[in-house]
C-alpha positions in Angstrom: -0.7 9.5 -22.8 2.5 7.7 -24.2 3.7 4.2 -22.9 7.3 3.5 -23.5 9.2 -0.1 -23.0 12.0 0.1 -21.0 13.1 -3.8 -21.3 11.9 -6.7 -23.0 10.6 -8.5 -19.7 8.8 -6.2 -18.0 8.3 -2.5 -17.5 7.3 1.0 -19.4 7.2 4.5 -18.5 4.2 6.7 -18.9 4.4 10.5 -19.9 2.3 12.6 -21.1 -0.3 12.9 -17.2 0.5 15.5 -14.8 -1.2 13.7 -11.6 -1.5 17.0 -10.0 -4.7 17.2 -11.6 -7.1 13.9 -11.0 -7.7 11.3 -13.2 -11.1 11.6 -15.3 -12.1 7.9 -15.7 -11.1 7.0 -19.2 -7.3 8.1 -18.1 -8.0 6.0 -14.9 -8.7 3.3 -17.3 -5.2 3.3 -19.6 -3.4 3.6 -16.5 -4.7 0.4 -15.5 -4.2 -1.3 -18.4 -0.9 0.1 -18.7 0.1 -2.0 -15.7 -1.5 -5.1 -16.4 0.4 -5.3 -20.1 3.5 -4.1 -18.6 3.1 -5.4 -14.7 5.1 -2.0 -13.6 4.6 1.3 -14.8 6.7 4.3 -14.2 5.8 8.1 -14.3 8.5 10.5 -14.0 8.2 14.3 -12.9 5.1 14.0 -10.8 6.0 16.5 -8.1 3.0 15.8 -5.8 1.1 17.0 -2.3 0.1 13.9 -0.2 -2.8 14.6 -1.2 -2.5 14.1 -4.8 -0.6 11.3 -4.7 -3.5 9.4 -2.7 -6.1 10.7 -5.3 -3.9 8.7 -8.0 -3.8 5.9 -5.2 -7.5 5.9 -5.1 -8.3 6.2 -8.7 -5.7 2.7 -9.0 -7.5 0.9 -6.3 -8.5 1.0 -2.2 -5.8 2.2 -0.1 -4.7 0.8 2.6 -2.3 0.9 6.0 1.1 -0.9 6.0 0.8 -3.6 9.5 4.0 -2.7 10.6 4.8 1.0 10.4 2.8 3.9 11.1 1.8 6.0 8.4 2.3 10.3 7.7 0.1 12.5 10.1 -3.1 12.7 8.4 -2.4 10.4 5.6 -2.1 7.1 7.4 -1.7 5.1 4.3 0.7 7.0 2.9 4.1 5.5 4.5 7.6 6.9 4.6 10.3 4.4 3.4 13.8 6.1 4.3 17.1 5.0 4.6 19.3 7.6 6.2 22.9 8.2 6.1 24.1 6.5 9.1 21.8 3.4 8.3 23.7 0.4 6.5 20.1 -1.8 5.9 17.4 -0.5 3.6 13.8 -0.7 3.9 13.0 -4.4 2.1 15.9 -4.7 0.6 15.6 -8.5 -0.8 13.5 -9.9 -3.2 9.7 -10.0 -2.1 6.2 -9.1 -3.3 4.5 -7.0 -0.7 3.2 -8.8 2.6 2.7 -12.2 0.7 2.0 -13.1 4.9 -1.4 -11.1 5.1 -4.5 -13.6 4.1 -5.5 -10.8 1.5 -1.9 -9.4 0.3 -2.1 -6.0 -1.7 -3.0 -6.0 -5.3 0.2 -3.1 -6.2 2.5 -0.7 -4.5 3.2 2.6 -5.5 6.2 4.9 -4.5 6.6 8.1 -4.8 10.7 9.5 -4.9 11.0 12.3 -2.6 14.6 12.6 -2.1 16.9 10.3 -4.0 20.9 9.6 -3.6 23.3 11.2 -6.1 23.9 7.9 -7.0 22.3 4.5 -6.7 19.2 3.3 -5.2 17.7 1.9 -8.2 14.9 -1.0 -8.0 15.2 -4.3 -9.8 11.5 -6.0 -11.3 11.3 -9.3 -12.4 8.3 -10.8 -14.4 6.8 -13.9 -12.7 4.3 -15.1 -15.5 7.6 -15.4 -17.3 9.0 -17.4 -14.3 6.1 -19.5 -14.0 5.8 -20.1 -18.1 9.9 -20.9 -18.7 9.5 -23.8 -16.0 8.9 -27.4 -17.2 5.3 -29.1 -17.9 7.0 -31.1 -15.0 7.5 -28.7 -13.1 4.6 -27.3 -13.6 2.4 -30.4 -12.8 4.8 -30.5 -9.5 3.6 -27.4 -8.1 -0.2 -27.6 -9.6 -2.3 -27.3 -5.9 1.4 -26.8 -3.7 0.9 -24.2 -0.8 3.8 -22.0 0.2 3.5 -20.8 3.5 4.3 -17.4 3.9 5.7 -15.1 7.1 6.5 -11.7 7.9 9.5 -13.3 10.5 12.0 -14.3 7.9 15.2 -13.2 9.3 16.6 -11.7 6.6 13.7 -9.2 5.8 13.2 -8.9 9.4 16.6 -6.8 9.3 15.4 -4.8 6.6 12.6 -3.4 8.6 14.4 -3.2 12.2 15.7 0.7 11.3 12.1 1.7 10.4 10.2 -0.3 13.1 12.5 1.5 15.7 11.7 5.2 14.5 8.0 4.5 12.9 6.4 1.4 14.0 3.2 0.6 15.0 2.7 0.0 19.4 0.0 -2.6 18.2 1.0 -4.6 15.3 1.7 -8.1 16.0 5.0 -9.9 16.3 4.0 -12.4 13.1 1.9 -12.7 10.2 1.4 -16.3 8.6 -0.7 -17.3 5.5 -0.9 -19.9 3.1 -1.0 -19.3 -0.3 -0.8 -21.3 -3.8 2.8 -21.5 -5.1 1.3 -21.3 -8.8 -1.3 -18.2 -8.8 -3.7 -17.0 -11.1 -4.1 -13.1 -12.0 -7.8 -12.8 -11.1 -7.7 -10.0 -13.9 -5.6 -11.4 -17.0 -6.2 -15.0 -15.7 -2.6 -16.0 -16.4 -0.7 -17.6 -14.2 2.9 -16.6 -12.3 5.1 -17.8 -9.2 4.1 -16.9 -6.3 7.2 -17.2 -3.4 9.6 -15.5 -2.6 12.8 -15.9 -0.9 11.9 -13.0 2.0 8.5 -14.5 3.1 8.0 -17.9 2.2 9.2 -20.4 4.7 8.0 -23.5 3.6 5.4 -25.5 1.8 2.4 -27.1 3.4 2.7 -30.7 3.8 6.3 -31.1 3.4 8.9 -31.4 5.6 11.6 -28.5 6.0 14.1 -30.3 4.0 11.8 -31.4 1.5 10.6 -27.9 0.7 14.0 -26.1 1.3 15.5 -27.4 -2.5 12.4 -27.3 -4.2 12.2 -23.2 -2.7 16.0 -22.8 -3.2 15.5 -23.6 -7.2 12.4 -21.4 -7.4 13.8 -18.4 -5.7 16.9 -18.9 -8.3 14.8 -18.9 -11.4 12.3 -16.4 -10.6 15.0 -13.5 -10.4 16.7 -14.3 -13.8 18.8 -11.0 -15.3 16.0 -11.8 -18.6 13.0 -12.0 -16.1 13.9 -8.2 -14.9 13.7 -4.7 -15.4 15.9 -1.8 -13.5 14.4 1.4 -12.9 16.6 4.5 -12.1 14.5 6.7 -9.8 14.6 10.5 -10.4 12.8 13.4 -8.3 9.8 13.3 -8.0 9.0 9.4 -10.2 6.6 7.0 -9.0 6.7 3.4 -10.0 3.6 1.4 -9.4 3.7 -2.2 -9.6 1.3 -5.1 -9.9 2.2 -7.3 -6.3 0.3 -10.4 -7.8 2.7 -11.1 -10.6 5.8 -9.4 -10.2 8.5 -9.0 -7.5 11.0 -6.1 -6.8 14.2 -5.7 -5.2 15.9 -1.8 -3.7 19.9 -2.2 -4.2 21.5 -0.7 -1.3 24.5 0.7 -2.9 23.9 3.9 -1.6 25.7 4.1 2.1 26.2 7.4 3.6 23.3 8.9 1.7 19.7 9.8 2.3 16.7 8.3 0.4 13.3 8.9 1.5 10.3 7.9 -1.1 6.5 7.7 0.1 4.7 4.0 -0.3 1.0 3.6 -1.0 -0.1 -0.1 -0.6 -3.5 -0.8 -2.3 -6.4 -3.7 -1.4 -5.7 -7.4 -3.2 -7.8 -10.1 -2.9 -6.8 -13.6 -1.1 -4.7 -15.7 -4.2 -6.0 -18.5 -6.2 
C-alpha cells in the first residue's frame, strides 16, 4: 500500500489494494489511519460489485441507511446519487458535512464513481481542524461551549435533494431533522479539534437571536472553505473517495449540465459530537 498527497491541506490517494478482495485486518488498519492523517482518502480503479464495496464499507465502520432516500434493491445502505442530463441541481451540491441534523451524524462517507461526465463533476474538501486552528484565541474562547443548531430544511440544500426525493425517496422519512451540536468539536479519535457548521444545515446557534447568530455563521462559513483549507479530487471510473464527516466538509461542482453522473454513497455510524 502506497499513500500519495494530493495537496498540502488535506487529501492522498491510495494504490497499491484491489478491494475486490476483502481487507485482512492489518490493511483494514492503514486504511484507517490513512484517513485520519489525511481526513480523505482516495482509491482509484476499484471496479466493484455492491457487494464488495459494502465489505470495504464494513471493514471502515457500521453501515448505515440514508433518512431521506431509499437505498439499491438488496443493499439498502448502499444509495444512488445521480444527476441526469435533463436535471440542472445536483445531489448536495453546497458545502456540508453529512446529516450534521441527525443526533448521531455519520462518522465518513464513501462513494463509489460509477459513471462520470466527460468533463467536470469534481468534489472540493476542505480541512476543518485547519479552520478551527487559523481562527483567533478570541475567537476561539467565543465559540468554546456555543451550540449550532442544525436542520435538514435549509432551503438551499433542500433543492439539492428535491430531484432525488421525487424518483427515490423514502414514503416514511420525516419532513425535518433538528439537532444541536457544539460549534467547536473534538475528533473522539485524534482528540483535536475542528469547526463544526456548515452553511447547508446549520441555522442558528442556541441561545442567540437570529441576527445575532447570522454574522457570527456568515464569517464562519467564509473561513472554513478557504482555497488553502481544500483539496479537489477529479473522479475517474470506478474511484472511491472516503472521507472523515467529523472534521472535513465537501462540496460536488455542478458544472456538468447535460450529462449523466451516477456514483454509489455508503454512509457509516458516528457517534453524537463533543
Amino acid at each position: 500500500m502506497e499513500t500519495r498527497k494530493i495537496a498540502g491541506a488535506l487529501g492522498a490517494e491510495i494504490s497499491g489494494i484491489d478491494l475486490r478482495q476483502k481487507l485482512d485486518s492489518s490493511q483494514a488498519r492503514a486504511v484507517r489511519q490513512a484517513l485520519l492523517e489525511h481526513q480523505v482518502i482516495f482509491l482509484r480503479d476499484q471496479d466493484l460489485t455492491q457487494q464488495q464495496f459494502l465489505d470495504f464499507a464494513n471493514a471502515m465502520g457500521t453501515p448505515i441507511e440514508y433518512p431521506f432516500v431509499n437505498g439499491l434493491d438488496g443493499f439498502p445502505q448502499i444509495i444512488e446519487v445521480k444527476k441526469l442530463e435533463d436535471e440542472r441541481s445536483n445531489f448536495g451540491g453546497i458545502w456540508h458535512s453529512d446529516t450534521t441534523y441527525l443526533e448521531e451524524p455519520p462518522m465518513g462517507s464513501m462513494l463509489l464513481s460509477r459513471e462520470i461526465p466527460p468533463y467536470g463533476g469534481d468534489t472540493l474538501f476542505a480541512n476543518q481542524y485547519l479552520a478551527y486552528e487559523t481562527l483567533s484565541d478570541t475567537m476561539k474562547r467565543l465559540l468554546d461551549g456555543l451550540q449550532g443548531i442544525s436542520t435538514s430544511a435549509k432551503a438551499d440544500v433542500s433543492r439539492t435533494r428535491e430531484d432525488r426525493i421525487k424518483s427515490d425517496g423514502k414514503k416514511e422519512a420525516p419532513q425535518n431533522y433538528i439537532a444541536e451540536h457544539p460549534i467547536v468539536r473534538t475528533h473522539p479519535e485524534t482528540g483535536r479539534k475542528s469547526l463544526y457548521v456548515n452553511v447547508a444545515h446549520t441555522a442558528g446557534i442556541k441561545g442567540m437571536s437570529d441576527q445575532e447568530s447570522a454574522s457570527l455563521l456568515a464569517f464562519l462559513f467564509e473561513h472554513q472553505v478557504k482555497p488553502e483549507f481544500t483539496c479537489r479530487f477529479v473522479w475517474s471510473p470506478n474511484a472511491i473517495a472516503f472521507w472523515d464527516n467529523r472534521c472535513t466538509m465537501h462540496n460536488p461542482i455542478n458544472d456538468y449540465h447535460g450529462f449523466r453522473r451516477v456514483m454509489h454513497r455508503i454512509t457509516l455510524k458516528g457517534d453524537r459530537p463533543s
